[in-house]
PDB file of N, CA, C and O in Angstrom:
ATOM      1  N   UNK A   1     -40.882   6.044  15.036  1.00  0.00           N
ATOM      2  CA  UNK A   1     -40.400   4.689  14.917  1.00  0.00           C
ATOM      3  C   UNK A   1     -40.154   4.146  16.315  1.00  0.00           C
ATOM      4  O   UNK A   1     -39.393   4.665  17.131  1.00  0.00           O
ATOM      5  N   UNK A   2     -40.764   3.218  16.477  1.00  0.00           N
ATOM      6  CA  UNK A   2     -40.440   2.434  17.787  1.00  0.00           C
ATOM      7  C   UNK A   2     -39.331   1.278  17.977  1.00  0.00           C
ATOM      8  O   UNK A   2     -39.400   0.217  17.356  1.00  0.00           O
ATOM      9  N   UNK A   3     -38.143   1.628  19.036  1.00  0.00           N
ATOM     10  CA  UNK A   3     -37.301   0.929  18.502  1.00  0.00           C
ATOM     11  C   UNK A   3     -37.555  -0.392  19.620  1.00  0.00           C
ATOM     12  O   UNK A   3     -36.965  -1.460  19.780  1.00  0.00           O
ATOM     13  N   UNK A   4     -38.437   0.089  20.126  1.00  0.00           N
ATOM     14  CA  UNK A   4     -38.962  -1.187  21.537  1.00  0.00           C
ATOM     15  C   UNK A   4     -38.987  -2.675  20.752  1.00  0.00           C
ATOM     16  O   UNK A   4     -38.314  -3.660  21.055  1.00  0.00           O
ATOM     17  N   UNK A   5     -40.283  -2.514  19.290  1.00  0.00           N
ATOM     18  CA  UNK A   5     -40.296  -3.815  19.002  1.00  0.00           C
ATOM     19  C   UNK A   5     -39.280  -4.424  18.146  1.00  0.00           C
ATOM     20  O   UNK A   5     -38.560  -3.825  17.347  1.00  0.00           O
ATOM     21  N   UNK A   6     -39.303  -6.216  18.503  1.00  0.00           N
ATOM     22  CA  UNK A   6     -38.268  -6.505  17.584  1.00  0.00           C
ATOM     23  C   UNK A   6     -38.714  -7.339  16.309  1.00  0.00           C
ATOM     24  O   UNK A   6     -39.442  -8.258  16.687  1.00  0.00           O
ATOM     25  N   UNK A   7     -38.603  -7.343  15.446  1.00  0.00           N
ATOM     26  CA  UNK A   7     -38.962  -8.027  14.309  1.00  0.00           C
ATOM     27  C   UNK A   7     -38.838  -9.802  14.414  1.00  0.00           C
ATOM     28  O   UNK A   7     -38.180 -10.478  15.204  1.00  0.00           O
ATOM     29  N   UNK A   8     -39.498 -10.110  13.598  1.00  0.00           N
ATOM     30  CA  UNK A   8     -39.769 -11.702  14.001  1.00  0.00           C
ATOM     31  C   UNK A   8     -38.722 -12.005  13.087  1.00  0.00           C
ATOM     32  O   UNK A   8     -38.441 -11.423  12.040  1.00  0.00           O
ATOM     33  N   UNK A   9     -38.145 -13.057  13.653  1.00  0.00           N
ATOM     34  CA  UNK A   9     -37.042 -13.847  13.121  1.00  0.00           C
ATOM     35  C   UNK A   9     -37.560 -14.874  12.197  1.00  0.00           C
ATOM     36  O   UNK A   9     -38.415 -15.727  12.435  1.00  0.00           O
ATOM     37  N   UNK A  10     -36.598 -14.558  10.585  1.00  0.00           N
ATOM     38  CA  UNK A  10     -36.918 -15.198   9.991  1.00  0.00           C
ATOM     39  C   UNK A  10     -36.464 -16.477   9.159  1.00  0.00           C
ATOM     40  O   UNK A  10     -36.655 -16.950   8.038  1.00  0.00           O
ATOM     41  N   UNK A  11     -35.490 -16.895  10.764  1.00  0.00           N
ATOM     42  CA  UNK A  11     -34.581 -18.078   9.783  1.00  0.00           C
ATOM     43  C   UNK A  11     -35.728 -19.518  10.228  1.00  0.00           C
ATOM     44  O   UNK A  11     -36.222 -19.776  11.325  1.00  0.00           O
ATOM     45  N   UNK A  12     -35.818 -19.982   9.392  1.00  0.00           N
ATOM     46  CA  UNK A  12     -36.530 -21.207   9.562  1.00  0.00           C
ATOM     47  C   UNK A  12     -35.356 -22.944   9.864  1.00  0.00           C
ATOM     48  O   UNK A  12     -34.260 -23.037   9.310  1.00  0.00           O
ATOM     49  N   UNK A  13     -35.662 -23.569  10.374  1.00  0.00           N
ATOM     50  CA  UNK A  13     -35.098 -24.379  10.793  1.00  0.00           C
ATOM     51  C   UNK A  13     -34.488 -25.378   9.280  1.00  0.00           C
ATOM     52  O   UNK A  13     -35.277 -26.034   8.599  1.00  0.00           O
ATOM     53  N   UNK A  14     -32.990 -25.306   8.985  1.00  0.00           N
ATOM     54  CA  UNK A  14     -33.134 -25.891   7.858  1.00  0.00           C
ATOM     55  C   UNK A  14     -32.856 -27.323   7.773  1.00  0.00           C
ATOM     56  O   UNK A  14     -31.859 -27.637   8.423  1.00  0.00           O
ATOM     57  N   UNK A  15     -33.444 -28.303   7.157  1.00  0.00           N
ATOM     58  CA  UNK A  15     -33.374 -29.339   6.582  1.00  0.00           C
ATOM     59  C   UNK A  15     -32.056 -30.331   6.534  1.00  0.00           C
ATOM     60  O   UNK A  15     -31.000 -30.215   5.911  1.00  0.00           O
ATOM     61  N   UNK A  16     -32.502 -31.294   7.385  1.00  0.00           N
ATOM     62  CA  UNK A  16     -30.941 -31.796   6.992  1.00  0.00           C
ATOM     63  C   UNK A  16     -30.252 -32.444   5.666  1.00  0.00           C
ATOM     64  O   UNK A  16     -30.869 -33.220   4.936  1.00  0.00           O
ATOM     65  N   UNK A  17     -28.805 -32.013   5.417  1.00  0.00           N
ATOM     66  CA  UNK A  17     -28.527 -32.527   3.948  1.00  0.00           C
ATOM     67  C   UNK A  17     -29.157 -34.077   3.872  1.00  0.00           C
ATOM     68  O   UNK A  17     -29.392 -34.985   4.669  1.00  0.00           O
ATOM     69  N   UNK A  18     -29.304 -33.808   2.270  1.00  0.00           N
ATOM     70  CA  UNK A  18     -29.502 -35.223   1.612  1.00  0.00           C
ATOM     71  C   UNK A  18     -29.132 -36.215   2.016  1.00  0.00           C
ATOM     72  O   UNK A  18     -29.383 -36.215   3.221  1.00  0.00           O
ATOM     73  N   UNK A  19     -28.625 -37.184   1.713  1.00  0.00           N
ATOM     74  CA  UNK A  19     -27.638 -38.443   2.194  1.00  0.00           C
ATOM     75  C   UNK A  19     -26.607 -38.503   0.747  1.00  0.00           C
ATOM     76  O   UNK A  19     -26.959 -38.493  -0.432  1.00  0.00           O
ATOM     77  N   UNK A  20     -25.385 -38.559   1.267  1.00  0.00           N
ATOM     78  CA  UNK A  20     -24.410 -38.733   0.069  1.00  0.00           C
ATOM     79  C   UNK A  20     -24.556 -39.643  -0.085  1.00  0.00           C
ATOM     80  O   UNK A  20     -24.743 -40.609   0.655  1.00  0.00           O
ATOM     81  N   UNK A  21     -24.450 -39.401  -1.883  1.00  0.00           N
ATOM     82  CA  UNK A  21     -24.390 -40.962  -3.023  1.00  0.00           C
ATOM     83  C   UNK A  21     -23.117 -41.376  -2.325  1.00  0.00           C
ATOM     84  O   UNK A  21     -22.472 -40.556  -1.671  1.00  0.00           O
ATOM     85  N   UNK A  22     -22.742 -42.651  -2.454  1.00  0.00           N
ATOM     86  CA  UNK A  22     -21.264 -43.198  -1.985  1.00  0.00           C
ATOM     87  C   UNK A  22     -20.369 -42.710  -3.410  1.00  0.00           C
ATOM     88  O   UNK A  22     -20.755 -42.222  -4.472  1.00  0.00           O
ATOM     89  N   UNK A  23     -18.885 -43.115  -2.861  1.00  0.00           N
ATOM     90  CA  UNK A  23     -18.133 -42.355  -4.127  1.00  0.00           C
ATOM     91  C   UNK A  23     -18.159 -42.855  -5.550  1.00  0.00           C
ATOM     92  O   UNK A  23     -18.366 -44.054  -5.741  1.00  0.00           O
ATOM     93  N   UNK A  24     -17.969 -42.043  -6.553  1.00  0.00           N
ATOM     94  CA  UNK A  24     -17.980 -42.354  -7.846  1.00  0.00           C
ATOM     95  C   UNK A  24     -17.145 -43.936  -7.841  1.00  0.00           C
ATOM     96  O   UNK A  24     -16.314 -44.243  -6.986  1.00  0.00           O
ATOM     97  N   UNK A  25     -17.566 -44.812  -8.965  1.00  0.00           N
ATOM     98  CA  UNK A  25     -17.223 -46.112  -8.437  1.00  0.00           C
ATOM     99  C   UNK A  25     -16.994 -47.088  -7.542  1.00  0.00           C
ATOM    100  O   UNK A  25     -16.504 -48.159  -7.900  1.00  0.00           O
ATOM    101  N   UNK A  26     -17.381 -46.786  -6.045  1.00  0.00           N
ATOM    102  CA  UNK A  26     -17.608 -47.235  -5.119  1.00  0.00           C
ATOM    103  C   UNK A  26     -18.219 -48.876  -5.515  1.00  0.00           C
ATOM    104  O   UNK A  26     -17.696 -49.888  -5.050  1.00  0.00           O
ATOM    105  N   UNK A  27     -19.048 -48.891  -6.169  1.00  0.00           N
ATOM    106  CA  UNK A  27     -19.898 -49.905  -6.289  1.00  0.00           C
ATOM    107  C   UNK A  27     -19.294 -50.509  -6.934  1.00  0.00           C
ATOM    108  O   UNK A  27     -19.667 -51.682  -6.909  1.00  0.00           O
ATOM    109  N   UNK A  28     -17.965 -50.219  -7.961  1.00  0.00           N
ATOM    110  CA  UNK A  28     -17.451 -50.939  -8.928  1.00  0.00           C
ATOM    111  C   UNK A  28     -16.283 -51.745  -8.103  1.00  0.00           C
ATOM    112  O   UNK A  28     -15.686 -52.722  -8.554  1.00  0.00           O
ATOM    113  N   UNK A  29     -16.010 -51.012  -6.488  1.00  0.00           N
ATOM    114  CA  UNK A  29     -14.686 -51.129  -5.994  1.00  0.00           C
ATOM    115  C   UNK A  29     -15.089 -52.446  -4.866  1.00  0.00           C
ATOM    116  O   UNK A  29     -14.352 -53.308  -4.388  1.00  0.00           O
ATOM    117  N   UNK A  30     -16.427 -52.220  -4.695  1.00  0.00           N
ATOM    118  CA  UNK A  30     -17.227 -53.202  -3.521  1.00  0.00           C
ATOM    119  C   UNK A  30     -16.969 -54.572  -4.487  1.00  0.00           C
ATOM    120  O   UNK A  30     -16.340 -55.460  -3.913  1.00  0.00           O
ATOM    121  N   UNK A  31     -17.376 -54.849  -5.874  1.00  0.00           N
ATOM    122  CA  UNK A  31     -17.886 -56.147  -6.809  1.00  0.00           C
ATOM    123  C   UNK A  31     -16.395 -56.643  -7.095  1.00  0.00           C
ATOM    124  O   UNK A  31     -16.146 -57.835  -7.271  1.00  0.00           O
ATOM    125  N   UNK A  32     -15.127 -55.339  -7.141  1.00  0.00           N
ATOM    126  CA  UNK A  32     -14.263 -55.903  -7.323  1.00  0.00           C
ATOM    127  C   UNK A  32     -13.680 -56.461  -6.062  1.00  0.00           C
ATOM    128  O   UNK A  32     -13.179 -57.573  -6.235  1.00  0.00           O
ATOM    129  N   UNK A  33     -13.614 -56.038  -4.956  1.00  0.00           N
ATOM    130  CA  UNK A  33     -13.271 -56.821  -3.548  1.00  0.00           C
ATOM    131  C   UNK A  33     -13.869 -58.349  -3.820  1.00  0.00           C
ATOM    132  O   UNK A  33     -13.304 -59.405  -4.103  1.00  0.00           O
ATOM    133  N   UNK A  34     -15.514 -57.935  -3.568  1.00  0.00           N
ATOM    134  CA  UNK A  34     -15.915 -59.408  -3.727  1.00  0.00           C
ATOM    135  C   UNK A  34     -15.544 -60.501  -4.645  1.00  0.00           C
ATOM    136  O   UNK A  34     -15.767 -61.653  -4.273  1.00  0.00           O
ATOM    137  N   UNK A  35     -14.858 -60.231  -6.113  1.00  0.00           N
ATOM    138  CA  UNK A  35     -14.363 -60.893  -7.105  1.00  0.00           C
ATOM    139  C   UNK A  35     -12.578 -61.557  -6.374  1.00  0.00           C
ATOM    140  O   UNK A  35     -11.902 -62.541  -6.671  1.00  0.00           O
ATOM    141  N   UNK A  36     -12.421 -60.673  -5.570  1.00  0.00           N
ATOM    142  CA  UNK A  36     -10.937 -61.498  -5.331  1.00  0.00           C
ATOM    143  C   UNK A  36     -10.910 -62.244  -3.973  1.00  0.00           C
ATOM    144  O   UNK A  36     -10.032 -63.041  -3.641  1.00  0.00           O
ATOM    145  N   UNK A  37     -11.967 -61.890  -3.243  1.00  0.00           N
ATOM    146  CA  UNK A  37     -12.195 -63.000  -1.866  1.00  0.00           C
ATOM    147  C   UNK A  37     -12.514 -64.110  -2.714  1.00  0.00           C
ATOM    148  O   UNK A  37     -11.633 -64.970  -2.732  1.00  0.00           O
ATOM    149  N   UNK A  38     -13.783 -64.397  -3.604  1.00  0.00           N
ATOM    150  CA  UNK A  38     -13.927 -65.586  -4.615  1.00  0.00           C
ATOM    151  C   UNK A  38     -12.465 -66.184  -4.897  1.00  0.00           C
ATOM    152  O   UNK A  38     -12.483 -67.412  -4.978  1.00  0.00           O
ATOM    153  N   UNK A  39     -11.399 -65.688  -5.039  1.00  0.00           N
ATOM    154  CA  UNK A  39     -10.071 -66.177  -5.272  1.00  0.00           C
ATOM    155  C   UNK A  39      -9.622 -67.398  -4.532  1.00  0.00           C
ATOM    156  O   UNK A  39      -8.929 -68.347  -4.898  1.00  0.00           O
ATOM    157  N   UNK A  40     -10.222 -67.112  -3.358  1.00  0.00           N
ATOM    158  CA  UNK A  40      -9.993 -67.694  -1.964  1.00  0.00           C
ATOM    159  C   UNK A  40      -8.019 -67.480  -1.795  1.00  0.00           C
ATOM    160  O   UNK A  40      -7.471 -66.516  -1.261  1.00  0.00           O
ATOM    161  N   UNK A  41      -7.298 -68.719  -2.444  1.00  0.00           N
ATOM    162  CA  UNK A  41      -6.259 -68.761  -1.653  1.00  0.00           C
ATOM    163  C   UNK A  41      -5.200 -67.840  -3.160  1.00  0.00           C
ATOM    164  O   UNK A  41      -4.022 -67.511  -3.017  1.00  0.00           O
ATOM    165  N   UNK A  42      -5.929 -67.632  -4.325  1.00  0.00           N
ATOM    166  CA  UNK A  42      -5.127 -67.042  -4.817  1.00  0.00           C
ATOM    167  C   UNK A  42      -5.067 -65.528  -4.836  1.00  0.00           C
ATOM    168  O   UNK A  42      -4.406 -64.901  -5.664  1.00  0.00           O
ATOM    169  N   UNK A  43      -5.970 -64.845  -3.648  1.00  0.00           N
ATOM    170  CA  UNK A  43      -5.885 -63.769  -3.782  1.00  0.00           C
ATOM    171  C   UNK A  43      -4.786 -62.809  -3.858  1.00  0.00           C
ATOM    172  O   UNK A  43      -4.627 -61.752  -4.468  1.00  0.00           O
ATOM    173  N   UNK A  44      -3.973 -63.602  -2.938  1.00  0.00           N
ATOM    174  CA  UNK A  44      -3.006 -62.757  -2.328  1.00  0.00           C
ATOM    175  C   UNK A  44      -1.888 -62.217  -3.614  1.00  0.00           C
ATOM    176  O   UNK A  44      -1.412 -61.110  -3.867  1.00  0.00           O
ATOM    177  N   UNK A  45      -1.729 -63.694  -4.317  1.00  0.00           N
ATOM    178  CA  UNK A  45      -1.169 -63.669  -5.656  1.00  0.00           C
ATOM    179  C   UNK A  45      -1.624 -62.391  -6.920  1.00  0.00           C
ATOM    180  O   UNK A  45      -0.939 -61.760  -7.724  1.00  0.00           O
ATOM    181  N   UNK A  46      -2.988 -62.403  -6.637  1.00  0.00           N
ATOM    182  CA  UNK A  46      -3.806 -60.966  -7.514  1.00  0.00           C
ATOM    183  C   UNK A  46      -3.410 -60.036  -7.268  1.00  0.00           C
ATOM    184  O   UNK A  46      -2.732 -59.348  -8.031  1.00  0.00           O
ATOM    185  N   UNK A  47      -3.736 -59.741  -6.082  1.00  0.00           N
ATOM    186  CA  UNK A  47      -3.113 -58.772  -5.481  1.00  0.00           C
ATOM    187  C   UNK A  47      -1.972 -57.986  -5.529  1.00  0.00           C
ATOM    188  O   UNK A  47      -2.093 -56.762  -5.579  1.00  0.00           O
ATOM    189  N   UNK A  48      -0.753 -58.577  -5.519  1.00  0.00           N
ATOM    190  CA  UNK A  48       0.483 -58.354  -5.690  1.00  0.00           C
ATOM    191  C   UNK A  48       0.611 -58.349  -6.961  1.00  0.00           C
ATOM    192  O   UNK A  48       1.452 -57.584  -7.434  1.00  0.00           O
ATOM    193  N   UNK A  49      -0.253 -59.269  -7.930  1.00  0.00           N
ATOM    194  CA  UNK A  49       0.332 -58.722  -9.489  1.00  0.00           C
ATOM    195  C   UNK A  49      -0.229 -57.070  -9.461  1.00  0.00           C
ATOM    196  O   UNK A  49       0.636 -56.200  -9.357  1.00  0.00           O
ATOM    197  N   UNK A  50      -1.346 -56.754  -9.534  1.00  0.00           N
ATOM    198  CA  UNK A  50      -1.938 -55.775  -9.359  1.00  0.00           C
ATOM    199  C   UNK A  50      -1.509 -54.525  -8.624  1.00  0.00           C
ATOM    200  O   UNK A  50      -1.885 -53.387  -8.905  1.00  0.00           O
ATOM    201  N   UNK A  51      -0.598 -54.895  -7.557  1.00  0.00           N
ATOM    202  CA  UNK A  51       0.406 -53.702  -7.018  1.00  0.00           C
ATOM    203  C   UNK A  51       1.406 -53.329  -7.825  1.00  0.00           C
ATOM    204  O   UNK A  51       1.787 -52.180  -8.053  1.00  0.00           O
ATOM    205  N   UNK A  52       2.134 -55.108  -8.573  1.00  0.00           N
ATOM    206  CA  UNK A  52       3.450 -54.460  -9.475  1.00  0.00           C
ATOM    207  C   UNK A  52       2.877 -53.880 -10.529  1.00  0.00           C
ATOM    208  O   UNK A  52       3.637 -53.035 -11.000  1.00  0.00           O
ATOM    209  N   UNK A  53       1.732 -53.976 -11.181  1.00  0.00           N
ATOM    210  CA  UNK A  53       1.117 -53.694 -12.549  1.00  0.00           C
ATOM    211  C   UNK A  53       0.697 -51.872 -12.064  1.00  0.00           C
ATOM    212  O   UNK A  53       0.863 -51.016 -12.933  1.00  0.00           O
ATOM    213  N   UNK A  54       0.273 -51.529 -10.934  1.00  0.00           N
ATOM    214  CA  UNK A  54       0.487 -49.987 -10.791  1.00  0.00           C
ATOM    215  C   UNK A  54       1.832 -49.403 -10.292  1.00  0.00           C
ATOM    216  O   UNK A  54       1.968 -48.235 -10.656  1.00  0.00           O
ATOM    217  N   UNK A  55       2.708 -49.814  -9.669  1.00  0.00           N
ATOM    218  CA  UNK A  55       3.731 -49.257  -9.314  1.00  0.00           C
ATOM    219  C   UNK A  55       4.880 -49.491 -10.940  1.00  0.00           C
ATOM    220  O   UNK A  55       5.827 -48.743 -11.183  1.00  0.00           O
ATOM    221  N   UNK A  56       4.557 -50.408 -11.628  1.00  0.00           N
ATOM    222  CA  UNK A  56       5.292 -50.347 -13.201  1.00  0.00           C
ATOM    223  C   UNK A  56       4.481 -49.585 -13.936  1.00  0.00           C
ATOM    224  O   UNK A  56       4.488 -49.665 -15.165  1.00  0.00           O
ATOM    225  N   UNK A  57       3.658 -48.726 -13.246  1.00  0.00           N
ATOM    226  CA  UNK A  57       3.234 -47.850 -14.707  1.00  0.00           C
ATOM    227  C   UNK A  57       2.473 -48.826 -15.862  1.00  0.00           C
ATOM    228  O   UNK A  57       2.457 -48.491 -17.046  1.00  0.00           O
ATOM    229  N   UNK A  58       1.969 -49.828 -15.471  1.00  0.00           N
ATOM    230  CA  UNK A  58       1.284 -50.810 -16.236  1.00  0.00           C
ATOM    231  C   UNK A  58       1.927 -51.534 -17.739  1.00  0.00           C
ATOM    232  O   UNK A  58       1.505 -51.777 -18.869  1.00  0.00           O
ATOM    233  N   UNK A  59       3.341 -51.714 -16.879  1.00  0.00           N
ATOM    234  CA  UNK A  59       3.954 -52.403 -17.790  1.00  0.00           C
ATOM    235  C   UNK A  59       4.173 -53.912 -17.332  1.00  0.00           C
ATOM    236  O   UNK A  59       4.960 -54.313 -16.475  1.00  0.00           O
ATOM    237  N   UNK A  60       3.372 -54.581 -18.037  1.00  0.00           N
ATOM    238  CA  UNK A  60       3.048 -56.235 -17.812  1.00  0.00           C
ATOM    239  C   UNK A  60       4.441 -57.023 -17.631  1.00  0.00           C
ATOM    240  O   UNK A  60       4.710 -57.879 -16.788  1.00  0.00           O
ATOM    241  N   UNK A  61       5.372 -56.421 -18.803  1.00  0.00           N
ATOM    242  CA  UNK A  61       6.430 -56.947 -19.024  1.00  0.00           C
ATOM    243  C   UNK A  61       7.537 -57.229 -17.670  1.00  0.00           C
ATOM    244  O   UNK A  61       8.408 -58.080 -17.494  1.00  0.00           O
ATOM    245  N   UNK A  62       7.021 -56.046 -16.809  1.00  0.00           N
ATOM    246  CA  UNK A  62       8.278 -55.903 -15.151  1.00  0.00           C
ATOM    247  C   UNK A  62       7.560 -56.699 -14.057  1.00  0.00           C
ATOM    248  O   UNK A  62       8.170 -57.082 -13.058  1.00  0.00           O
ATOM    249  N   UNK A  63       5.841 -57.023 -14.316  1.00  0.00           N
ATOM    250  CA  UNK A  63       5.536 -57.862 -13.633  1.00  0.00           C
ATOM    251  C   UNK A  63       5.174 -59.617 -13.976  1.00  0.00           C
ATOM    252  O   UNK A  63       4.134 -60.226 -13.722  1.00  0.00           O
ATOM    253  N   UNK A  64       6.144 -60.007 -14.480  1.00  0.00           N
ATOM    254  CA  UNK A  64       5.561 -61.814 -15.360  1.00  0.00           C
ATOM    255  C   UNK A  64       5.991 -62.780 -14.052  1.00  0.00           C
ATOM    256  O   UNK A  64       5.647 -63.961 -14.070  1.00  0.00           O
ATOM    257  N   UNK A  65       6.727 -62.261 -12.956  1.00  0.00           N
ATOM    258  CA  UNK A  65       6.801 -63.137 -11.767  1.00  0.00           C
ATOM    259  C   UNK A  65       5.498 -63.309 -11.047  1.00  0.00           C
ATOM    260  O   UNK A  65       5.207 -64.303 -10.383  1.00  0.00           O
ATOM    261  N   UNK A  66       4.663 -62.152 -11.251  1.00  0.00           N
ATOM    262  CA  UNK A  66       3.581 -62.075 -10.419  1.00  0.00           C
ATOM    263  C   UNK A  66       2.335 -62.662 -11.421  1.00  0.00           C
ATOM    264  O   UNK A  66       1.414 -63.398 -11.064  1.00  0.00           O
ATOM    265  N   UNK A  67       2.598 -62.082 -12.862  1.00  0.00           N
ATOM    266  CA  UNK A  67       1.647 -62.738 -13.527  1.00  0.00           C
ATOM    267  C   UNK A  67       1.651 -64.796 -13.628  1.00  0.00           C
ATOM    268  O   UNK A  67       0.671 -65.519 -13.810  1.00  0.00           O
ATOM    269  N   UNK A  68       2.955 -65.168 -13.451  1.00  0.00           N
ATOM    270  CA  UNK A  68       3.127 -66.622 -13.706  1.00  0.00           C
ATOM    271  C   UNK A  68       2.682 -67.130 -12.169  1.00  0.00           C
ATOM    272  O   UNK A  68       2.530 -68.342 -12.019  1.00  0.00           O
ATOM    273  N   UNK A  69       2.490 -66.323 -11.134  1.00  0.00           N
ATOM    274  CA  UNK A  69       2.719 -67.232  -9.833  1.00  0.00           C
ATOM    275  C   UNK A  69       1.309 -67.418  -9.679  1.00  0.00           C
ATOM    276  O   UNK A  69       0.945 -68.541  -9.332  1.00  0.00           O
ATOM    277  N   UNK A  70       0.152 -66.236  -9.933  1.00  0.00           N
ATOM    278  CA  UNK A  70      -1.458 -66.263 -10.337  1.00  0.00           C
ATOM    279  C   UNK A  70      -1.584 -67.094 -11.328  1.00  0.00           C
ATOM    280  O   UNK A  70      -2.349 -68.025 -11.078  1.00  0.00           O
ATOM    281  N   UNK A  71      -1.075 -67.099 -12.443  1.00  0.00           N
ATOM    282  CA  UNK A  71      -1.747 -68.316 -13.424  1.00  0.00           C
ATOM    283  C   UNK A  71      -1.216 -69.529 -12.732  1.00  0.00           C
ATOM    284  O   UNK A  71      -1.836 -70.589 -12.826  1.00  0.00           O
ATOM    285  N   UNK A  72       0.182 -69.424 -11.861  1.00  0.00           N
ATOM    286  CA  UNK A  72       0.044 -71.498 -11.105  1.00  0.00           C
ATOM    287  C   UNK A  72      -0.775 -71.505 -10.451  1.00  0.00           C
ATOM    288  O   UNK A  72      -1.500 -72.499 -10.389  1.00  0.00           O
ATOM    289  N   UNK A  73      -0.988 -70.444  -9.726  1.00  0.00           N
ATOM    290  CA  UNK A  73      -2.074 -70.898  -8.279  1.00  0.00           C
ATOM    291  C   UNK A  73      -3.290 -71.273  -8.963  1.00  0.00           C
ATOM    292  O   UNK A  73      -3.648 -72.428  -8.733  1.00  0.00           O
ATOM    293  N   UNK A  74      -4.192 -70.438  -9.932  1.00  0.00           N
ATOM    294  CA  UNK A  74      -5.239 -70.554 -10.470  1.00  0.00           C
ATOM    295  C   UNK A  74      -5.414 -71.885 -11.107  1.00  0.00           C
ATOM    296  O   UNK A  74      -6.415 -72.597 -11.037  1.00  0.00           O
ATOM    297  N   UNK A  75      -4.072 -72.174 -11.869  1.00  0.00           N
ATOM    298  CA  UNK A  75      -4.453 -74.006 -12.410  1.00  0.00           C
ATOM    299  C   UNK A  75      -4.296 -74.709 -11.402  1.00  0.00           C
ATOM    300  O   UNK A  75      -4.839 -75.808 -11.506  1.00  0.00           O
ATOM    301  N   UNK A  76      -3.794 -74.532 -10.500  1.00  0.00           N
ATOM    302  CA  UNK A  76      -3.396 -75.246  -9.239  1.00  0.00           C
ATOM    303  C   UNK A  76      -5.048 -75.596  -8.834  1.00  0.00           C
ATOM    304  O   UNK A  76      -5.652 -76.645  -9.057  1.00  0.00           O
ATOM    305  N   UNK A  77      -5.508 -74.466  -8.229  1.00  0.00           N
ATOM    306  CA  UNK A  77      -7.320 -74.633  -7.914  1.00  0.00           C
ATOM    307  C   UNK A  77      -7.878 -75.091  -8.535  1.00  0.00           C
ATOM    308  O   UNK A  77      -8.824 -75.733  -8.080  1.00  0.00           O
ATOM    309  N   UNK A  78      -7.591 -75.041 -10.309  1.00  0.00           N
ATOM    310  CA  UNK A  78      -9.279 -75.176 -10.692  1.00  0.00           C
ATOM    311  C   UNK A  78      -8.944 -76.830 -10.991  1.00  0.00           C
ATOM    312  O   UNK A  78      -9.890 -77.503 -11.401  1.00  0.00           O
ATOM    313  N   UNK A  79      -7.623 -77.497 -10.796  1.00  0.00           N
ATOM    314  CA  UNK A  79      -7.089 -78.626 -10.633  1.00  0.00           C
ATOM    315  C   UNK A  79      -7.863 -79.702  -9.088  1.00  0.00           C
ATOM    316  O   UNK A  79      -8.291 -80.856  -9.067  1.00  0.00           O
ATOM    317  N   UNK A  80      -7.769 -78.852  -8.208  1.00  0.00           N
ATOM    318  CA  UNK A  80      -8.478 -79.545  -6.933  1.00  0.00           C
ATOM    319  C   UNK A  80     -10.007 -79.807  -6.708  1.00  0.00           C
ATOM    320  O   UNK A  80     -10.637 -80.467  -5.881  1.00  0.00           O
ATOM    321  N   UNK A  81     -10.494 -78.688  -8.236  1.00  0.00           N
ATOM    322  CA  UNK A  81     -12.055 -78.947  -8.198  1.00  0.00           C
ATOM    323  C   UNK A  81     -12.465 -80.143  -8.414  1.00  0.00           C
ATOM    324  O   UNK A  81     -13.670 -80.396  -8.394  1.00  0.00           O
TER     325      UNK A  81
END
């Protein structure tokens, strides 16, 4: 046995990963951004219902300050159209 030679190396150069899909609902989270810039000035109002509506455990009832101040702004706008 000759220990002179060395065997050919057999790692081949591998492939770079795929490209990651973006995250599960990603696309649902992009259409919903774009749905509340459309808000224009009542976003901010969405928004904040939507914070009290997860921080209440999605009880509508602890957020009706936030739900009434989005439904003024919203008649408010569709009033200036």
């Amino acid at each position: 046995m000759d220990h002179g030679q060395s065997v050919p190396s057999r790692s081949k150069a591998t492939p770079p990963p795929p490209s990651l899909p973006p995250p599960i609902h990603q696309s649902d989270a992009d259409e919903e951004d774009e749905n509340v810039k459309q808000l224009d000035d009542c976003a901010s109002h969405y928004l904040s219902m939507q914070e009290c509506i997860v921080n209440s455990n999605r009880d509508w009832k602890a957020c009706q300050a936030e739900v009434q101040a989005l439904k003024a702004c919203m008649e408010k706008r569709k009033s200036n159209k």
